[in-house]
C-alpha positions as a LaTeX table, in Angstrom:
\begin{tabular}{lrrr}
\hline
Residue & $x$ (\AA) & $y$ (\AA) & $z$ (\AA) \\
\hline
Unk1 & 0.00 & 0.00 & 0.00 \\
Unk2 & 1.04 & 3.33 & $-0.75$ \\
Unk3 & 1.93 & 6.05 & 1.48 \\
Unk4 & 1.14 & 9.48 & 1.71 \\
Unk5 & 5.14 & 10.24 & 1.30 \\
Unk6 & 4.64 & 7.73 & $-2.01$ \\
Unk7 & 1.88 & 9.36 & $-3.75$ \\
Unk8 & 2.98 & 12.51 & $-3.02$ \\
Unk9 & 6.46 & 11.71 & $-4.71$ \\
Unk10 & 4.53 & 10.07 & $-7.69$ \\
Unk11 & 2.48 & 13.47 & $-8.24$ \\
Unk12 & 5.73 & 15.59 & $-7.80$ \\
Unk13 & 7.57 & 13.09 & $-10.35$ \\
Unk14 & 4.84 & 13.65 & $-12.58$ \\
Unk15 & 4.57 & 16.83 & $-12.81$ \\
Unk16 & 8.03 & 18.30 & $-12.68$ \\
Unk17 & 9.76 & 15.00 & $-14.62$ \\
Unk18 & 13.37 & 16.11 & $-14.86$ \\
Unk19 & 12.74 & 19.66 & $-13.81$ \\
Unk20 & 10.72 & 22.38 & $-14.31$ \\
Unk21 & 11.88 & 24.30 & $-17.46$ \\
Unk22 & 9.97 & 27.48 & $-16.98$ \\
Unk23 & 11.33 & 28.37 & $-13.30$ \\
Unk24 & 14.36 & 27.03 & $-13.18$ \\
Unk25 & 14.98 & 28.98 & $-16.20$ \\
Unk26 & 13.42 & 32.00 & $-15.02$ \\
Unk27 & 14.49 & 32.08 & $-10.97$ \\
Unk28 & 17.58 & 32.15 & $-9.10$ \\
Unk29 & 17.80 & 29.22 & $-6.34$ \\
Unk30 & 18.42 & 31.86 & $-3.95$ \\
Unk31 & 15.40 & 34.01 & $-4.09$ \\
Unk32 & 12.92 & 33.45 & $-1.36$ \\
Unk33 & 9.19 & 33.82 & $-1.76$ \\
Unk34 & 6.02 & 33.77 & 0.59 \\
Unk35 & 2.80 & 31.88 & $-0.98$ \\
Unk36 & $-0.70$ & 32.53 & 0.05 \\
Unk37 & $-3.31$ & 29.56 & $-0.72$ \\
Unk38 & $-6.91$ & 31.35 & $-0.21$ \\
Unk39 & $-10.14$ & 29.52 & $-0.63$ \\
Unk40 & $-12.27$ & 30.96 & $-3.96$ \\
Unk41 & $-15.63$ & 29.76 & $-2.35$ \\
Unk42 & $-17.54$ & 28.39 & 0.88 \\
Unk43 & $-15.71$ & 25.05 & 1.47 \\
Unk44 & $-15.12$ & 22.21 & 3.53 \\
Unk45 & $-10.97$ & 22.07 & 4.05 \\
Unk46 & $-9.25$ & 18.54 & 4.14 \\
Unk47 & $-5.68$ & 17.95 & 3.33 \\
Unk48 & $-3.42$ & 20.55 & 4.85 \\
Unk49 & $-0.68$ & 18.12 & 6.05 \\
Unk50 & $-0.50$ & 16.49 & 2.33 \\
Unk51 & $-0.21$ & 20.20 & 1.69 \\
Unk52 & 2.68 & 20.46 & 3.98 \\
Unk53 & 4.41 & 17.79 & 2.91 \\
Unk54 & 4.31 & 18.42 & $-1.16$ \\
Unk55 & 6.29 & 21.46 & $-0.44$ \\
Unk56 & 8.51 & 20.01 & 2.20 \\
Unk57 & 9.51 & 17.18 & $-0.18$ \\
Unk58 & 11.15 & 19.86 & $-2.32$ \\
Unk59 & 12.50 & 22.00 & $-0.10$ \\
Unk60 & 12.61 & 20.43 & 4.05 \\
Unk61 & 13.11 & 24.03 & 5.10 \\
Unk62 & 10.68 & 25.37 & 4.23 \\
Unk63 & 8.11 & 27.25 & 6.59 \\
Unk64 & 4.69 & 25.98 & 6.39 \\
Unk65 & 1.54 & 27.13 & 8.33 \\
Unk66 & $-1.85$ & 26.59 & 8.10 \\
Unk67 & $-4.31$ & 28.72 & 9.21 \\
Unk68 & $-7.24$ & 27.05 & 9.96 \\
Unk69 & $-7.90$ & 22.86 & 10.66 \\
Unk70 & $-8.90$ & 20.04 & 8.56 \\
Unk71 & $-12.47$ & 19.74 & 8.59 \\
Unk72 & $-13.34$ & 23.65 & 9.27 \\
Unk73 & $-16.11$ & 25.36 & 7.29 \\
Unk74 & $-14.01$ & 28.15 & 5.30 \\
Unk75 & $-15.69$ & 31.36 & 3.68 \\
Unk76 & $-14.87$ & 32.50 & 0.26 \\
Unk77 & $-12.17$ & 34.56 & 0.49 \\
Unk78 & $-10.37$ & 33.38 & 3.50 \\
Unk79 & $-6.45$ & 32.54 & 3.46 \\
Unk80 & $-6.13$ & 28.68 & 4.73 \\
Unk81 & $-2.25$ & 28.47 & 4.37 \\
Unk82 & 1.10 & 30.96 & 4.30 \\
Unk83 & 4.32 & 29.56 & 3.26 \\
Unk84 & 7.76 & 31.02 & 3.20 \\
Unk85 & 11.15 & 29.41 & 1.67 \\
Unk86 & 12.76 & 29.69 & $-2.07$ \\
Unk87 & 10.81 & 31.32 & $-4.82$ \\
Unk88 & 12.02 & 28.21 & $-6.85$ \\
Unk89 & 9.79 & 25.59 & $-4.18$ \\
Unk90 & 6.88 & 27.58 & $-4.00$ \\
Unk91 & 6.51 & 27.30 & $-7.84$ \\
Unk92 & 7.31 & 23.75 & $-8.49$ \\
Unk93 & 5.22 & 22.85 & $-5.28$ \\
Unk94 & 2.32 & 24.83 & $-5.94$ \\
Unk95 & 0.39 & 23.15 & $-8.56$ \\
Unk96 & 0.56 & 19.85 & $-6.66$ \\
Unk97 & 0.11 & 20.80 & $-3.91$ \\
Unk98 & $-3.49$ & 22.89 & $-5.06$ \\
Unk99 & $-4.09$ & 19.23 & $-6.68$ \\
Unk100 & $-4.59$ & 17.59 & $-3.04$ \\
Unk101 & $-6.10$ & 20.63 & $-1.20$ \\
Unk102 & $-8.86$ & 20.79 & $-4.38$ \\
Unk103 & $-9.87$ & 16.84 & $-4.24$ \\
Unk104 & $-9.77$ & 16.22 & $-0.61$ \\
Unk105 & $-11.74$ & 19.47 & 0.59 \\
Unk106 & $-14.04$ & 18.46 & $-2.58$ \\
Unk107 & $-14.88$ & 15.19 & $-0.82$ \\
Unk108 & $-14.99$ & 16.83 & 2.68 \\
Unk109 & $-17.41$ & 19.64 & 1.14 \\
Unk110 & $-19.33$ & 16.97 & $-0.66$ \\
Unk111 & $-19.94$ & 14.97 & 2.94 \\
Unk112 & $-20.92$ & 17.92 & 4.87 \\
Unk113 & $-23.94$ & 18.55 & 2.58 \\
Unk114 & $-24.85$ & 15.47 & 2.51 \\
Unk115 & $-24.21$ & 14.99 & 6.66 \\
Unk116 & $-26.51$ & 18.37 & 7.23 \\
Unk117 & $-29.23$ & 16.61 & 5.13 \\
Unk118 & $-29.83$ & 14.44 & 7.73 \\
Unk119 & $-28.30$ & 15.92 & 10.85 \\
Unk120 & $-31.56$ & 15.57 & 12.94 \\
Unk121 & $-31.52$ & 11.88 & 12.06 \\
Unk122 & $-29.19$ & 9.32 & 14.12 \\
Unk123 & $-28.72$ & 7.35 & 10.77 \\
Unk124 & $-24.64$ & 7.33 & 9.90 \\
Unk125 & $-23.26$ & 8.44 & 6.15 \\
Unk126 & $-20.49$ & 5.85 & 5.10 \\
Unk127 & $-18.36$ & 5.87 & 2.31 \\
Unk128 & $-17.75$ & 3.43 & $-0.03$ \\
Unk129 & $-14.75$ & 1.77 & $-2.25$ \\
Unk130 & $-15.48$ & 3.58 & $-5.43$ \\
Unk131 & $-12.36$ & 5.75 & $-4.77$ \\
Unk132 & $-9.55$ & 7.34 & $-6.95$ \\
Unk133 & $-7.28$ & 4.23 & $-7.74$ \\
Unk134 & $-4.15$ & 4.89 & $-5.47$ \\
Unk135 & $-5.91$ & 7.72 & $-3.43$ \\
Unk136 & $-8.90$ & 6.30 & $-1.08$ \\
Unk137 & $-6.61$ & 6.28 & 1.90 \\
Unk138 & $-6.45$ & 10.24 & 1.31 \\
Unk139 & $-9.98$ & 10.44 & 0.10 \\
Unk140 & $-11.55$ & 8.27 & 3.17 \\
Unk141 & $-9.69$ & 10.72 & 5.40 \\
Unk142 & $-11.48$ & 13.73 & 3.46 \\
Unk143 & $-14.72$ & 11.90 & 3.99 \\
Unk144 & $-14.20$ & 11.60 & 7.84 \\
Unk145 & $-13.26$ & 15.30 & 7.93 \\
Unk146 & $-16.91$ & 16.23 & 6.33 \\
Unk147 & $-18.04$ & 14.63 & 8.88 \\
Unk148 & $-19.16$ & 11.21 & 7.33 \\
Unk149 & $-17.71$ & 7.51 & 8.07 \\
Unk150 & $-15.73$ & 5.06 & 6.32 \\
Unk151 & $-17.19$ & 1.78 & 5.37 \\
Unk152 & $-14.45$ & $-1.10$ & 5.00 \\
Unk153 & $-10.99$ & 0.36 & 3.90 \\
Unk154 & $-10.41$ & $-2.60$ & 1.25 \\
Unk155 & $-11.26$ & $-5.83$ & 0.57 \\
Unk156 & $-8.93$ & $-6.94$ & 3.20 \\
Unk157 & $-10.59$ & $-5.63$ & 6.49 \\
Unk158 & $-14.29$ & $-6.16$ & 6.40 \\
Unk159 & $-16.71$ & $-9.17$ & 5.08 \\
Unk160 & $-19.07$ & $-7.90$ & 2.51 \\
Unk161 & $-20.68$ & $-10.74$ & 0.65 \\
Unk162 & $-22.52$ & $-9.34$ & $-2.42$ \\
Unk163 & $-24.52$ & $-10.88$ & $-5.07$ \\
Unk164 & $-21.70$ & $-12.19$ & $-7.12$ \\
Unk165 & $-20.08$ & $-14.12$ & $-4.19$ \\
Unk166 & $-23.62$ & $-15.67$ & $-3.38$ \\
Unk167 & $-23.75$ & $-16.52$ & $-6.79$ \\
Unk168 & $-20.33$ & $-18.83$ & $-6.66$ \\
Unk169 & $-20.74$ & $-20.20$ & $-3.28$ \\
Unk170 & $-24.04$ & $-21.84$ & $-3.61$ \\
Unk171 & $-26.80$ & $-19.09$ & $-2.04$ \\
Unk172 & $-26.26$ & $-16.94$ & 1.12 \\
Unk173 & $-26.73$ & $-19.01$ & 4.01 \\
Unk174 & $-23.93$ & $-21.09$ & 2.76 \\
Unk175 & $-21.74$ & $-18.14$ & 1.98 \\
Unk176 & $-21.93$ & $-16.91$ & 5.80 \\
Unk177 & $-20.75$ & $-20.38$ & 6.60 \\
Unk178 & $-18.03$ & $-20.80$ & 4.37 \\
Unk179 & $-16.81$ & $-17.15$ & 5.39 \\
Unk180 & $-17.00$ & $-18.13$ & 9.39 \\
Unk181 & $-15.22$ & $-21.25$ & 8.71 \\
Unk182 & $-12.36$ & $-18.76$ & 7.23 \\
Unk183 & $-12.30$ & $-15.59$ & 9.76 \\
Unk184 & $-11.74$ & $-14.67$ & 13.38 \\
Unk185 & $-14.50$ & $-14.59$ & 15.66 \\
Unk186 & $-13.71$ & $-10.57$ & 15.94 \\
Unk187 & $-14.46$ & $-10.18$ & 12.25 \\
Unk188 & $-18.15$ & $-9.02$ & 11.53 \\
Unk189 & $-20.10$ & $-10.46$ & 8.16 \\
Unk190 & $-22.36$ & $-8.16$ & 6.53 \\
Unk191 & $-24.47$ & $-9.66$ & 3.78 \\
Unk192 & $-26.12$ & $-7.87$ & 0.47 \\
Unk193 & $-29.95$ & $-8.30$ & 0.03 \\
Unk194 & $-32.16$ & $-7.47$ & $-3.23$ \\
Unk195 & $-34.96$ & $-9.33$ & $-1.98$ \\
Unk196 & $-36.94$ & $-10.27$ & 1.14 \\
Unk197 & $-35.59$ & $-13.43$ & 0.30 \\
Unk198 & $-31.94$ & $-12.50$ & 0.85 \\
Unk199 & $-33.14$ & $-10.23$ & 4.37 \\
Unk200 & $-34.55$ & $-13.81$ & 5.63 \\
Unk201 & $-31.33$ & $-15.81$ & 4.23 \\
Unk202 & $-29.33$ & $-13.41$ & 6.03 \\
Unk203 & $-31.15$ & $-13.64$ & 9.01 \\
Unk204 & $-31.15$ & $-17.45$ & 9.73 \\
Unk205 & $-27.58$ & $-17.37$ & 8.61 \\
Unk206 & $-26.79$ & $-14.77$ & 11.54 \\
Unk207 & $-25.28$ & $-12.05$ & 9.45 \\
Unk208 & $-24.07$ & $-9.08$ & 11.71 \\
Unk209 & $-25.11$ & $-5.86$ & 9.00 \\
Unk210 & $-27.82$ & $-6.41$ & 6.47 \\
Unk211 & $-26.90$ & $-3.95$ & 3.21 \\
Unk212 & $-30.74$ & $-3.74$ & 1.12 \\
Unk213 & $-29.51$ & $-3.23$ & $-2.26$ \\
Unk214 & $-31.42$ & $-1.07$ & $-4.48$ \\
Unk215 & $-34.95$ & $-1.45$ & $-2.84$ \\
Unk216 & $-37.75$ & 1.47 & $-2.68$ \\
Unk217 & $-38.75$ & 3.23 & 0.28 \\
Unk218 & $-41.83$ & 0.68 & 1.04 \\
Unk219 & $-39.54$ & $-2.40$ & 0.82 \\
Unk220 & $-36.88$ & $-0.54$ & 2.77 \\
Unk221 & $-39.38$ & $-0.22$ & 5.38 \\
Unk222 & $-41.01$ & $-3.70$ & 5.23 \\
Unk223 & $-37.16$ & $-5.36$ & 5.42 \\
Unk224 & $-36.23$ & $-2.97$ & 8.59 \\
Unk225 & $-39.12$ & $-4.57$ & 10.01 \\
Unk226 & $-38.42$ & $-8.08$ & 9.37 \\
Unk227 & $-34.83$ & $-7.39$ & 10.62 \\
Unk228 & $-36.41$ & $-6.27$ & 14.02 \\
Unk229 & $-32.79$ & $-5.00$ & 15.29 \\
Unk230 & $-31.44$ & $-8.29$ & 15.29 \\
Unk231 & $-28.54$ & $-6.29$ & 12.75 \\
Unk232 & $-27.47$ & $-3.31$ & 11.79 \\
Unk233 & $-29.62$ & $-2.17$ & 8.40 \\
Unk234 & $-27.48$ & $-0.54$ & 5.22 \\
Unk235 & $-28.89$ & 0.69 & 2.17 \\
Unk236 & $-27.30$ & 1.48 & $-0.73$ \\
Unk237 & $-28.02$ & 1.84 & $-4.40$ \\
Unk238 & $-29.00$ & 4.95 & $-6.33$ \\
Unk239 & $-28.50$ & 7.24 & $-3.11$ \\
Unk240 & $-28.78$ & 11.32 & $-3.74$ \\
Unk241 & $-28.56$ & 14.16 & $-1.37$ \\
Unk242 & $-32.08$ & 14.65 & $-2.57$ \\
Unk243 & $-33.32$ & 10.99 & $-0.95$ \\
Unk244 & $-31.30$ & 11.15 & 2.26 \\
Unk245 & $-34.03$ & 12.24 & 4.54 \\
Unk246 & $-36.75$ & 9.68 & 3.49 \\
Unk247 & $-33.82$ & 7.30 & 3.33 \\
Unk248 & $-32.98$ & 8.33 & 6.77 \\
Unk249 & $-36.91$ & 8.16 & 7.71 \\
Unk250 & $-37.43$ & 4.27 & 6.96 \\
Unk251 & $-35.21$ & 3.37 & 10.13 \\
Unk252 & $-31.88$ & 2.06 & 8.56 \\
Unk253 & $-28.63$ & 2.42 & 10.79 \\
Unk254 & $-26.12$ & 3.09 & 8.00 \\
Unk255 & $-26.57$ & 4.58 & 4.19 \\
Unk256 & $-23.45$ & 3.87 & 1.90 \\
Unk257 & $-22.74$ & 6.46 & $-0.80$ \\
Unk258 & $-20.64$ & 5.84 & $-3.44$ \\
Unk259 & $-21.28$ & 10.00 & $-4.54$ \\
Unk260 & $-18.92$ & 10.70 & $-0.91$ \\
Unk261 & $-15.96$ & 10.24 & $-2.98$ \\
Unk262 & $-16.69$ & 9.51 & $-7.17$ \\
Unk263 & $-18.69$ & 12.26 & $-7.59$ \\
Unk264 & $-17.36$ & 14.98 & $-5.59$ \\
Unk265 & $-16.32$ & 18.04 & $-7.65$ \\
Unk266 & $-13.04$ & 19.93 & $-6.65$ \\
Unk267 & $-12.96$ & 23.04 & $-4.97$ \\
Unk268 & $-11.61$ & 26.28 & $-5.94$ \\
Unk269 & $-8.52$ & 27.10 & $-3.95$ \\
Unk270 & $-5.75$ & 29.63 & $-5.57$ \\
Unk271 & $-2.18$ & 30.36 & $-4.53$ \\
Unk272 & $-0.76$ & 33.44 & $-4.62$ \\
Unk273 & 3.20 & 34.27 & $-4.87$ \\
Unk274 & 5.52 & 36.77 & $-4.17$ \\
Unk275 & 9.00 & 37.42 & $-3.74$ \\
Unk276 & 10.54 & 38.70 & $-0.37$ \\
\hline
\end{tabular}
């Protein structure tokens, strides 16, 4: 798995490549500069280490500081980071680093609205793992700073058996046993259900979360009753901002949206630069 020291090396590497032909041909290495990222609308922030360490992975002296928190509510307008070292970092780092700030406060700004939609509810928002290949440890942090929750990380530390692995393993009941037969007794199953027939498959086979797949409001309702709190509820499937509340009003526990994260639009953050 990557790090955040790896992909942040992989976006510098890809956008400077051998070096970058239009400052180091236009500024002297010893010229310092002081860099203003301000915020161009109402946003969410997320990402101000990542931030940090673009710019101190070209130049380790360099004086970063942020001036607000990770998960703050910013106002158009507002300054969110000052940085001081040499002219030439600020300009290679810039772009990258404006790259992170924009997608992660995106996804942050993204869960907020969709957390307020149902603050008055005690239903929980969770992501999902339709992420940016190489960047859902970074994007499942944005999520949790717009106040949402992460679902499984991978496919390595959470049991979700979906329609596909019912399909192979012979129907669900003998999926859950299969899986129990394989994990630790800390490990919790959570089984997908498109029909009442899957909610009462899942049921006698003890699954721990119940995730109704695609089913209307009425069936929502009718399954939350059938599962009578003997597990958690998830839905998921064709979830918008606009359906949260009645979502929210049927009695689930958890609703899984894949928009968190693959539909988020970045934000519009700016850096200004000057020399000193």
């Amino acid at each position: 798995m990557h790090t955040t020291e790896d992909l942040i090396q992989l976006a510098l590497n890809e956008d400077i490549g051998p070096g970058d032909i239009t400052t180091d041909s236009l500024v002297e290495p010893n010229i310092r500069g002081r860099g203003l990222i301000v915020a161009k609308q109402d946003l969410v922030i997320a990402g101000l280490p990542v931030a940090e360490k673009v710019f101190k992975a070209i130049e380790a002296q360099i004086d970063f500081k942020a001036l607000c928190a990770d998960g703050d509510q910013i106002a158009a307008g507002s300054s969110v980071i000052r940085v001081e070292g040499s002219l030439v970092a600020l300009l290679k780092g810039e772009r990258t680093a404006l790259n992170f700030l924009q997608r992660l406060s995106g996804i942050a700004t993204q869960a907020r609205s969709f957390v307020e939609a149902v603050a008055d509810t005690p239903v929980k928002l969770v992501d999902t793992r339709k992420t940016t290949p190489g960047l859902r440890v970074l994007e499942k942090y944005a999520v949790r700073m717009g106040g949402a929750h992460n679902h499984r990380m991978g496919l390595y530390d959470g049991v979700l058996i979906k329609d596909n692995h019912i399909a192979v393993s012979g129907g669900i009941v003998n999926a859950v046993h299969m899986v129990r037969q394989a994990i630790s007794h800390l490990v919790k199953v959570e089984v997908e259900a498109a029909t009442f027939e899957d909610v009462e498959a899942a049921m006698a086979a003890g699954a721990d979360v119940i995730m109704l797949d695609n089913m209307e409001l009425d069936q929502i309702r009718r399954a939350v009753r059938m599962i009578d709190n003997k597990a958690l509820v998830e839905v998921s499937g064709n979830v918008t901002r606009e359906r949260l509340k009645d979502l929210a009003g049927t009695g689930v526990d958890l609703i899984s949206i894949g928009a968190l994260t693959h539909s988020a639009v970045a934000v519009d953050l700016s850096m200004r630069i000057e020399k000193i």
